[in-house]
N, C-alpha and C positions, 0 to 999 in steps of 0.2 A: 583491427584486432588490438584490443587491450597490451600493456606490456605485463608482460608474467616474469615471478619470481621463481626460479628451482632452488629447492631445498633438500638440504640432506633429509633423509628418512632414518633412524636409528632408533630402535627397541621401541617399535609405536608410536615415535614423535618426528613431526616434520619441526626441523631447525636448520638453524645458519650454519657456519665452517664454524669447528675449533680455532681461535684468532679473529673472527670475523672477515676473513677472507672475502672479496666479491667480482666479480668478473663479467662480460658482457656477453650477451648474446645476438648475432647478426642475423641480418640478412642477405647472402650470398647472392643475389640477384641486384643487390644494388646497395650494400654496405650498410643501409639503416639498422639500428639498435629496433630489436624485438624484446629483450629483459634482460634479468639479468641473473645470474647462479652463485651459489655459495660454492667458490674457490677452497674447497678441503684440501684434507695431505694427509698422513702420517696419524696422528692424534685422532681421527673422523676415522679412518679405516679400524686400528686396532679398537675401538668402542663400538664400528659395525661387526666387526668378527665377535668381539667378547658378547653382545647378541643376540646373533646369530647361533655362537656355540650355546649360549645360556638356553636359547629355546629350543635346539634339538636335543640335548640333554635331560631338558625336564617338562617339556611338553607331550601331550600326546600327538602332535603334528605325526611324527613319523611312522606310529601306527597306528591312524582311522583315518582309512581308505578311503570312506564313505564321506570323512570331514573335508578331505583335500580333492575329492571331484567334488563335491556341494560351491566350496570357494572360488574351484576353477571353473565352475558353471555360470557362476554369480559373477565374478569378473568377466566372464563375455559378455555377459547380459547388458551389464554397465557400460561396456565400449561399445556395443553396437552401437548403444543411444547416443554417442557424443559424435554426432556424426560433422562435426565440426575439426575432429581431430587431423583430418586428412589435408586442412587446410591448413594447419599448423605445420604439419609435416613439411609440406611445400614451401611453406616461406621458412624455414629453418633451414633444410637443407637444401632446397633449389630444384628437387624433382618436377616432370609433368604432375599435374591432378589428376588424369588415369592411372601413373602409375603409386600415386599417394593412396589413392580409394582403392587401388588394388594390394595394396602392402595391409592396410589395415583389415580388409577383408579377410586375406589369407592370414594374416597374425589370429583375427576372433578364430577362424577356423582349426587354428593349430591349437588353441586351446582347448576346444571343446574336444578335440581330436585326443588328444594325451586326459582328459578327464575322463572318457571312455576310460582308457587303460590303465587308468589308476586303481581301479579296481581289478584287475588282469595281469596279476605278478606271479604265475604260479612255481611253484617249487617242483619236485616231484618225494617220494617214499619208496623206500623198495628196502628189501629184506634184504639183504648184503648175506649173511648167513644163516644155518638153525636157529630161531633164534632172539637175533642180531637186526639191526634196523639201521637204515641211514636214510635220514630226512631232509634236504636243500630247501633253505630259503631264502627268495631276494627281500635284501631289506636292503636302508638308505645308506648311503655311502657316509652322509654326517653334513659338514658345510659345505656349501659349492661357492666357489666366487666366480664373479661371470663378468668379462671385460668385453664391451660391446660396441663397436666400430658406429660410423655416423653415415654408412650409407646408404643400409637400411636398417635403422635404427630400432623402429618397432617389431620386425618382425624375427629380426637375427637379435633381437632382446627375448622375445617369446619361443621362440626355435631351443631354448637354453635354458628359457624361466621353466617353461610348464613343464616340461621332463623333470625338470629339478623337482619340483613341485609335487607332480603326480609321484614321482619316484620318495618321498618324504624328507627331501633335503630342507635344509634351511638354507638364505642364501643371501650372498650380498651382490649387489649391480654395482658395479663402476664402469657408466659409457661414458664415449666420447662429448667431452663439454662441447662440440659443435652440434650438436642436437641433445643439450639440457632438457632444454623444454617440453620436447615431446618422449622424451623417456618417462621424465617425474610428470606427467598430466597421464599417463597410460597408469605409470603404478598409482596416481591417487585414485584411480576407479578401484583398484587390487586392494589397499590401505583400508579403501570405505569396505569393504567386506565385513562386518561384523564378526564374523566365527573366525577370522584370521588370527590364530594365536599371537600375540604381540611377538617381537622377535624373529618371526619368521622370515622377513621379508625389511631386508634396509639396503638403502641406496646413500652412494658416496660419490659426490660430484665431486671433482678438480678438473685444472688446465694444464698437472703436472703430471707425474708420474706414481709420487710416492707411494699413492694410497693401491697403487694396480701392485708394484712393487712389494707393497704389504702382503698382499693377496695370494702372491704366488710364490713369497718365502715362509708364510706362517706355519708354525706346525697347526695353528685350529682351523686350518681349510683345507680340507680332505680332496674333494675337487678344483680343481681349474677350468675355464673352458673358454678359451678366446676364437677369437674371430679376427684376422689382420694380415700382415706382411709376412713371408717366408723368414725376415730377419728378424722380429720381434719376437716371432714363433719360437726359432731356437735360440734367444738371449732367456725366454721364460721355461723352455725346456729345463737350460743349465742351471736357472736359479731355484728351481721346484726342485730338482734330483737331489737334496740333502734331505728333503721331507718323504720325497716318492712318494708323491700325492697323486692321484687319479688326474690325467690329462685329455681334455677335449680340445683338440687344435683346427681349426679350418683355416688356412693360410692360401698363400696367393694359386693364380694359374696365367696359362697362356692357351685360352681356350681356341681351341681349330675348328671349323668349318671345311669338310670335303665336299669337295662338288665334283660330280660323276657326270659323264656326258651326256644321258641320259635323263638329267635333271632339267625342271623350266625357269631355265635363269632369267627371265624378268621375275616370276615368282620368290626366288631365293633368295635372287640380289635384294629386290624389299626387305624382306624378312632378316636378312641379314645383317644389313644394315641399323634396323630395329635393335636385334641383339645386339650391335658393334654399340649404340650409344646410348641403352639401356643407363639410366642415375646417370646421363653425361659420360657415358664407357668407365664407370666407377662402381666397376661390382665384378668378384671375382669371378664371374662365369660369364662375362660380358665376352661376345665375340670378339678375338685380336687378329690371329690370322684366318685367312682364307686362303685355301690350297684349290685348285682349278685345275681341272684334267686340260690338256695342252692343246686340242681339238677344241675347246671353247674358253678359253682363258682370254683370250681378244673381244670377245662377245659378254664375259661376267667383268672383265674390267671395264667396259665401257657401261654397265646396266650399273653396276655398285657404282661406279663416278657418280651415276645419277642419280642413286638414292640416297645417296651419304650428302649430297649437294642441296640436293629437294627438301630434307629435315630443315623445318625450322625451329632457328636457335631464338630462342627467346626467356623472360620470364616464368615459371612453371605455374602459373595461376592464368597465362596470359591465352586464351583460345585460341587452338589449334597449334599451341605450342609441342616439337616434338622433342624439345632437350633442351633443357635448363646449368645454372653455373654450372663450374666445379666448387666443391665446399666451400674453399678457401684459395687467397692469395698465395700460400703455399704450394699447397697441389695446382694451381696452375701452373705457379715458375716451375716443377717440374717436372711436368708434361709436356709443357711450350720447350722447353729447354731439351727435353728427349726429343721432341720432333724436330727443333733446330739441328741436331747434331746428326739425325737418321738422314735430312737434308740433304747434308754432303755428302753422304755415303753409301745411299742405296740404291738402285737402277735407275729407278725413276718415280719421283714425284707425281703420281698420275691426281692429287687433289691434296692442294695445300691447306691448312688449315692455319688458321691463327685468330688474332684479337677481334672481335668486332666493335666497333668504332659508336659515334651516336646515344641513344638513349642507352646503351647497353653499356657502354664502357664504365660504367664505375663499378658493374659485375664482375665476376671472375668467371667468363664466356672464353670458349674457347671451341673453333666450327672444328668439323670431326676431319683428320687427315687421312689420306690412303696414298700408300707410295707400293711400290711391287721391286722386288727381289729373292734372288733366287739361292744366295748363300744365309743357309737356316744355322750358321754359326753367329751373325752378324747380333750386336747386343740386342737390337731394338726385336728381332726374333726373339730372343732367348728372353730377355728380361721382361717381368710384366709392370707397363708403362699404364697408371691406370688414370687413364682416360679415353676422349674420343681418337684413338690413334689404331689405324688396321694398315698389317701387311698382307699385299697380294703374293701368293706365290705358283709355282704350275709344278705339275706332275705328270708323270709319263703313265703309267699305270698302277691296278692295288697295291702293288707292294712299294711301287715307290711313294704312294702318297701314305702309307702307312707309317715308315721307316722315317720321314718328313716328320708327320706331325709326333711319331714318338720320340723326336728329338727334341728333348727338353728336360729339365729337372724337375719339373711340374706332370701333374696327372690329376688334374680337377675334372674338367668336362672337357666335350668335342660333342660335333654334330657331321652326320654325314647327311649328304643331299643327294637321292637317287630314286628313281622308278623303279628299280628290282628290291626287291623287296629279301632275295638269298645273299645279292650282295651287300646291303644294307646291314642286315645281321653278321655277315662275316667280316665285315672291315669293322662292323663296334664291336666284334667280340677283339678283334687283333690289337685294338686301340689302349693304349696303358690308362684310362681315365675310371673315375669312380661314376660319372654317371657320362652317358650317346645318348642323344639325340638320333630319331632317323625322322628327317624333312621337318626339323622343327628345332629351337634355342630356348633356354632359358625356361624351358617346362620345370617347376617345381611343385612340390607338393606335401601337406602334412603326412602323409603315408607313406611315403618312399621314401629311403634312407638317401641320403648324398654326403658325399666328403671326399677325401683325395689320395689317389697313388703317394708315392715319393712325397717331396717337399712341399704338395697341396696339402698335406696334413695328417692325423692323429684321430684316428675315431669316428663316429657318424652319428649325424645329427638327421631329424624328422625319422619317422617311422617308427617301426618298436624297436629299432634296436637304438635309437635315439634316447633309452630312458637308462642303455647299458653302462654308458659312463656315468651315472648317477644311481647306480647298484651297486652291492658287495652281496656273494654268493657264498650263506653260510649254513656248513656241514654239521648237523647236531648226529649224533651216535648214540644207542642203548642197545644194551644188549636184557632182554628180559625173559629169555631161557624159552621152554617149552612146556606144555602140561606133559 
């Protein structure tokens, strides 16, 4: 593959950084230079918001309905063709190729998904008195700015874009400069749209902060909606609250796995396993602990040893590869450095994980740990370490596996694993998470809303209520008497 340039997007022109700023881009599988991005800041953000504000102000973007499903049509249209994008995807950020063909899949889906409902904004009318009339309608909330994580780049870009979109925002992207490339190759399918009002749609590369920083202190960005850490989440909490702008937060989790005795743990243990090292275990609803009724916890530790072991660690383009890098040298020091320290301290080490050696080492490879402990105060419980790292743990019965996994600051997802099907329902109804699983992980979907209790987050993205935080619900009044 060719090297590609990313380039900011601002007011209908692809261009370099304010400064000429330039920066590289990797490949996480084995260090080589893929292109290279314009390194923005400060200067690049406030000229995508000026815009961005400039076209929802005076375009008709935010209301014809018909214009903004026609664009959101036309841009699926355009990515299905590029069916090459999947492979970019992979060597950017280090995924398997199923699960890159499956990201882009489910991204064209979510859009055509929210084009539907672009046209589907109803209000309601009702006579309030003799009279008297009060009419509700959703219209756009104004700018949206969208800070977009690198680990899955296209589709928690699209989960954000198309609501914004369909809802008639205007909007600026700033993702993460470790997957440049495939953000700016998806929006220039978006860009080539013809009927695309200029302004609509600008994108702002950096390796810093500034321009994200821009975004969530400006008074012209009505919206926010990130995707990231539980810490970054509440440093942009604090720095929005002088503007009280509309906030979409999907922040971290420490997602459980309950296994019931009842369940077929060679079945589960697979499957689980799967979830545990879904993007390299770098996805916030990626499996971390596993809770094991105490009657077969001896029997699911030794099946999971087996399938966390049997993954092959490899290249993500490499066949029958089943986990690829971590993004960067960073996230692996620390993750390597969480599972050195869980080491010392946890029951037992039942599958260590670390560096692999060989054609792989100049990667940032790292095999999936599993260690088992039974104090759920212990950090590597509580904090989510994101990578291939799973704690075992055991339970005595419902309520103590409930009580377990509700221990945490987090409430993103859980799964429970069982053949009753009443108990199945009653432990995910007990469970503090925004979405259960029963005998299955990682199910997502354009239709269903997800997002999190507690400090998993702020709002809910996919589904129709996914277009709410990119609405405002307003009250017109007449009063026009009687005959």
């Amino acid at each position: 593959m060719t090297q590609l340039n990313a380039l900011n997007y601002i007011d209908g022109q692809w261009q370099s950084a304010v400064g000429g700023g330039v920066a590289t881009s990797r490949n996480p599988a084995d260090g080589s230079v893929i292109g290279s991005l314009a390194a923005g800041g400060l200067a690049d953000a406030r000229a995508a918001i000026a815009s961005a504000r400039h076209a929802f102000d005076t375009s008709l973007w935010p209301h014809d309905a018909r214009l903004r499903q026609n664009v959101l049509l036309q841009w699926a249209e355009r990515l299905e063709r590029r069916h090459e994008l999947a492979a970019l995807l992979t060597q950017e950020n280090g995924k398997v190729m199923a699960q890159s063909r499956g990201e882009m899949a489910a991204a064209i889906s979510e859009i055509r998904y929210y084009a539907g409902l672009a046209r589907h904004m109803p209000g309601h009318f009702t006579e309030v008195e003799p009279g008297a009339y009060s009419a509700t309608l959703r219209e756009a909330a104004g700018v949206a700015g969208l800070i977009i994580p690198w680990n899955a780049p296209v589709v928690l870009l699209i989960r954000s874009l198309a609501p914004a979109l369909a809802a008639g925002c205007s909007v600026v992207v700033k993702p993460a400069h470790q997957t440049a490339q495939i953000t700016a190759q998806v929006l220039r399918e978006l860009a080539a749209v013809e009927t695309l009002p200029r302004g609509v749609v600008n994108l702002v590369l950096e390796t810093g902060s500034e321009a994200a920083q821009e975004l969530v202190a400006s008074e012209d960005v009505d919206v926010l909606s990130f995707t990231g850490s539980n810490g970054t989440g509440q440093r942009i909490m604090a720095a929005a609250a002088p503007t009280m702008k509309k906030l979409s937060l999907e922040l971290g989790g420490k997602s459980c796995c309950l296994v019931f005795p009842d369940a077929d743990i060679g079945a589960s243990a697979q499957r689980i396993a799967a979830a545990a090292t879904v993007i390299s275990g770098q996805q916030c609803t990626a499996a971390r602990r596993v809770l094991v009724h105490a009657s077969r916890y001896d029997e699911m530790k030794q099946a999971l040893k087996h399938a966390l072991s049997s993954i092959v660690v490899a290249p993500g383009d490499t066949p029958g590869a089943g986990m690829g890098p971590l993004i960067d040298a960073q996230a692996l020091e620390q993750v390597a450095g969480a599972a050195e320290r869980a080491f010392d301290i946890c029951d037992e080490v039942v599958l260590q994980g670390g560096r692999p050696g060989g054609r792989l080492a100049d990667g940032h490879f790292l095999t999936p740990t599993l260690v088992a402990h039974q104090d759920s105060s212990a950090f590597f419980v509580q904090d989510e370490i994101f990578g291939p790292f799973v704690v075992l743990e055991r339970f005595e019965d419902e309520k103590d596996a409930v009580a377990r996994a509700n221990h945490t600051v987090f409430g993103l997802s859980a799964s429970v694993w069982t053949l009753d099907g009443d108990r199945g329902m009653r432990v995910a109804r007990a469970l503090r998470n925004g979405t259960v699983w029963i005998n299955d992980h990682n199910r997502l979907f354009a239709e269903a809303e997800t997002g999190g209790y507690r400090r998993s987050g702020v709002g809910r993205l996919h589904g129709y209520e996914g277009l709410n935080d990119f609405l405002e619900t307003k009250h017109i009044y007449r009063s026009v008497g009687l005959v």
